[in-house]
N, C-alpha and C positions, 0 to 999 in steps of 0.2 A: 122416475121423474125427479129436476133437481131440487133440493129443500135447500138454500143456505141453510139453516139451524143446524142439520148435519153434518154439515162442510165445518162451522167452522171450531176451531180448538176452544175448552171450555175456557181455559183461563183469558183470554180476548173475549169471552161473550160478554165478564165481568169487571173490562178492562174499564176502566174511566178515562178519558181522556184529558189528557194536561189543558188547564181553562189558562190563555193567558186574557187577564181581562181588559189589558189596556189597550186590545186592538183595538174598543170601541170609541177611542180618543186619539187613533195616530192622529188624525186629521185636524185635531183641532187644536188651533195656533196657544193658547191659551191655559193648555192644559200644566201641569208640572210634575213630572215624571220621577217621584223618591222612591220606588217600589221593585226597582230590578237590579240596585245596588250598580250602577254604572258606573261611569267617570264624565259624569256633567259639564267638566272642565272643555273633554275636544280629545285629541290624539295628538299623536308626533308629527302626523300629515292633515293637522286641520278638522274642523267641526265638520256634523253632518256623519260622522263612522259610529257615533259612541252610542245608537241606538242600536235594539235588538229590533230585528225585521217583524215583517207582519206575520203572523201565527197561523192566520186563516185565512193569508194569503186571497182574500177575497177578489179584490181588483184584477191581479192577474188570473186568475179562475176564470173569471168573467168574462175577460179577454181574450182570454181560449176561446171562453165557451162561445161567444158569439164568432168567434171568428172559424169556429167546426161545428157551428149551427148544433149545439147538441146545449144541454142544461147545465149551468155549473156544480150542481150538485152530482152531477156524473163524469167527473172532473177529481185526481187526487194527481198531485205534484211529487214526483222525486228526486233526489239529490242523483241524476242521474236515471238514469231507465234501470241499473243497477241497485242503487236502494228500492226501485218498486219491485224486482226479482224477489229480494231478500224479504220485502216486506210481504211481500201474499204466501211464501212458502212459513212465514214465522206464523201466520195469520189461520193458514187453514192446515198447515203439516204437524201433524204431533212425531216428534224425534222419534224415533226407534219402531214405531207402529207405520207410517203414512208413507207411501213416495209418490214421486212425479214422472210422467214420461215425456221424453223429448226428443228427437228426429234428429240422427246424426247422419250426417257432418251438420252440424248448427253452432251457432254463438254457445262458446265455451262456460258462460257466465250462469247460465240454468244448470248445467252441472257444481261449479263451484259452492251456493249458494244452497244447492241442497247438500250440498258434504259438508260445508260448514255448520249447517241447524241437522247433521245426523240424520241425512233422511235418502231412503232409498232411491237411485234413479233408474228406470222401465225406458229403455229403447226398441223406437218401432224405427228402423232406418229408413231413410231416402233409398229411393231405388236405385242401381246402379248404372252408372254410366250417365243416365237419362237426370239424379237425383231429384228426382220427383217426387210428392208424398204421396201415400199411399192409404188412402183414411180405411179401410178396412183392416190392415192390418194393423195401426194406432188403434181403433175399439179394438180389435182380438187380443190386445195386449196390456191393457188397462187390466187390476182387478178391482176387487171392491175395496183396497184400500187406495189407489189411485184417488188424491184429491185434484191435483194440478195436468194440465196437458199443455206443454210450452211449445209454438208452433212458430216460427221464426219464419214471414214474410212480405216481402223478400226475403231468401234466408241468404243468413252469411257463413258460409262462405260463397256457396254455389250460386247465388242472383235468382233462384228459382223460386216461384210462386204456388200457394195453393190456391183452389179457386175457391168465390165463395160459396157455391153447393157442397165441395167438399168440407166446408167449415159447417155449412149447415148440417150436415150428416153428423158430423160427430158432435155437434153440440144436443142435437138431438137426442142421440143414444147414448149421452155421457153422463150419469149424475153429479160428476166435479165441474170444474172450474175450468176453461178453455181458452189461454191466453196468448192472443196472437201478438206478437211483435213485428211494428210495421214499422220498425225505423228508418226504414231505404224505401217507403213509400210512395213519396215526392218524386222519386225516378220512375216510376212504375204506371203502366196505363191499366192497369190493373184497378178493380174495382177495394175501396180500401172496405173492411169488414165493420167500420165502424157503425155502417148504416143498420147494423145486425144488433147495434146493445139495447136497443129498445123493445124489439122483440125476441128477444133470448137472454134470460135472464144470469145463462151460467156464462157470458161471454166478456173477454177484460180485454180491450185491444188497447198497446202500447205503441207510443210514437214517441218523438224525442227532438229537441234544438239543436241536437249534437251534427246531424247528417245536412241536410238539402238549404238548411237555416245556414249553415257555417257559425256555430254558436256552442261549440263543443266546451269550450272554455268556461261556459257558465254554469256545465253538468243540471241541464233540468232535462227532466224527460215528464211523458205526461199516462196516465190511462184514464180510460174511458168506461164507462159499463155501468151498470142497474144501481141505483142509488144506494140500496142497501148493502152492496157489498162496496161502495166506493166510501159509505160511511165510515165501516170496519176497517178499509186501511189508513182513512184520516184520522178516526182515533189514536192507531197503532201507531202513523209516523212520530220521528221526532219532531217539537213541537218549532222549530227554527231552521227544518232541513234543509229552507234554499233562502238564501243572503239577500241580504236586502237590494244589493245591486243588480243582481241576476234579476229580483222580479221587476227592477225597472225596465231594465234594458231587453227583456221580452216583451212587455206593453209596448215598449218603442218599436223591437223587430215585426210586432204583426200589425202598426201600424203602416208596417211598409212591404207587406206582402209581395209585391207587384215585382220589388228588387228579388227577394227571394226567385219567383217564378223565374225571372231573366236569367238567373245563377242557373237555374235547372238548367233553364235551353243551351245553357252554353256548356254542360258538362255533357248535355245529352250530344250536341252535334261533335264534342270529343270525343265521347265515346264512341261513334260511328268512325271516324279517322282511326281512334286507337285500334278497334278490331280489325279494318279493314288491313291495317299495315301488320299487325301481329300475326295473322293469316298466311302471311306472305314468308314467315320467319322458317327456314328448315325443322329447325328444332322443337316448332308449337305444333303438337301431333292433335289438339283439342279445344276447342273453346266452348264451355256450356253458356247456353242460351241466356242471358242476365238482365232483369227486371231492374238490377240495382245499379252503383255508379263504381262497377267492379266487377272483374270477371275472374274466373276460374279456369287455369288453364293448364293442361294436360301436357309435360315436356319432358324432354330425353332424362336430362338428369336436373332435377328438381334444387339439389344441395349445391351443384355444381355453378349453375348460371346466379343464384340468393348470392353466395360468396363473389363471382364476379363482378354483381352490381354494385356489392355494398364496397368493394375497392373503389369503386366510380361516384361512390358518395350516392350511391341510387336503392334506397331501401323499400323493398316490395318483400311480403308474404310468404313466406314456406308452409302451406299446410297440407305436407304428407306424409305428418306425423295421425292425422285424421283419418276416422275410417272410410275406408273406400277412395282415398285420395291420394296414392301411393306418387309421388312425380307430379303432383300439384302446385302451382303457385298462385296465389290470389293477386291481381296487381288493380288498384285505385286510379281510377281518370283524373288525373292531372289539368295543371293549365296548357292551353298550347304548348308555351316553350317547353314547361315538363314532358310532354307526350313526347315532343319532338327529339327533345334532349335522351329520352329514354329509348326510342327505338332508335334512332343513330346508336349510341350505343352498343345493344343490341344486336346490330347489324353485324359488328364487326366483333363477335361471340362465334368463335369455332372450338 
């Protein structure tokens, strides 16, 4: 059964978190601020930059949260979906003792992030051909020091999804931490896993600004999951990890959701042109099935067509240097003219 206490590293049980107290005065006009050594004066480009952002990020929390119907305290903010990787492997992995397992071919970054903090990684792969997960053989590969299980989906590369029985399965029989990454969610008819953190307490699903928002620039990603472990990584982060401008300009994007949605449909009805035409290419021997705003495709010679695009100023993907992806290219749904401009192109590839 899972016990956070077990999970997580002794030195975080005893962690304090950095208090800043003046969040409880941004708000008010009146206040005067000599306590965080600023430049009171302004900047080079004008007043309004010289303050340090909200701490506890409350407003934007709250703007999530109501807008994923879930509580803000189940709600932690990362400079990126990257610093939340780094921050739950610092959180619950002790270096040299704990590792994590992750499903390859996936997002590079659950590898990186445990080599950086010294920590073992356990692979259950995608199946082949079909890369599909396989949740019996992720438990048969966990052991007991297995804190993390990184699940990427949609995964990237492949556009393939787990379902959520599968996710219930293993969240069941896992005493760690079971963290799905639904960043290419938005594309997906796919049911998202978030409805799961309520009643399953070992489960962290990550989403991000970066993909269906068009908001990569701002680097926020968000997780979700059981208050008491959303606590543990709020203490852990750092105490200013997203800018003051990014938490505005996310209050602003979900106040306009609706534009979001329309971006989907319009990548989704390109992606239906893009496959249909790529289909049609001698050379594309493959196309796996994709949840997300990206395919995976199987071609003669994978190094050979990378180099010819990127003469044409057209940069797409090589990844078969991954496992099980020998002759792979990943390529992203563009705007019309991009599609169009890339399979013209294309065409004329002998």
């Amino acid at each position: 059964m899972f016990n956070l206490n077990t999970i997580i590293r002794e030195n975080i049980k005893s962690l304090q978190s950095y208090k800043v107290w003046r969040d409880d005065y941004l708000d008010n006009s009146e206040a005067i601020f000599l306590d965080n050594c600023e430049n009171n004066f302004g900047s080079p480009i004008g007043k309004g930059f010289e303050r340090y952002p909200s701490s506890n990020q409350n407003k934007v929390k709250e703007a999530i949260a109501t807008y994923k119907n879930v509580d803000s305290n189940q709600v932690v903010i990362g400079n990126g979906s990257d610093e939340l990787i780094d921050l739950m492997i610092r959180c619950f992995c002790e270096p040299k003792q704990d590792n994590i397992l992750i499903c390859e071919p996936t997002f590079g970054m659950f590898k990186v992030y445990a080599q950086l903090n010294n920590i073992e990684v356990l692979n259950a792969p995608l199946k082949m051909e079909s890369f599909l997960y396989d949740e019996q053989l992720i438990l048969k590969t966990t052991n007991l020091r297995t804190k993390l299980i990184f699940i990427c989906s949609p995964n990237n590369p492949t556009g393939t999804s787990i379902t959520i029985e599968q996710i219930k399965k293993i969240a069941t029989n896992f005493n760690g931490i079971l963290v799905i990454d639904e960043a290419y969610i938005d594309f997906s008819d796919k049911q998202s896993a978030i409805e799961l953190i309520n009643e399953y307490p070992n489960i962290i699903v990550m989403q991000t600004f970066s993909k269906a928002w068009g908001l990569a620039a701002l680097r926020v990603g968000i997780a979700y999951g059981n208050p008491s472990i959303i606590e543990i990584l709020n203490k852990s982060r750092p105490p200013f990890n997203i800018n003051g401008n990014s938490q505005e300009l996310i209050i602003k994007a979900l106040k306009k959701g609706e534009i979001k949605d329309t971006l989907v449909i319009n990548i989704l009805n390109q992606k239906k042109y893009l496959e249909n035409e790529l289909q049609q290419l001698p050379f594309v021997k493959n196309i796996i099935e994709s949840d997300a705003n990206y395919f995976l495709i199987k071609v003669t010679n994978a190094n050979d067509i990378c180099s010819y695009l990127l003469k044409k100023n057209i940069l797409i993907s090589n990844r078969s240097s991954l496992l099980n992806c020998e002759n792979r290219i990943r390529i992203s749904v563009g705007t019309e003219k991009e599609n169009k401009q890339l399979i013209n192109v294309l065409k004329q590839y002998n």
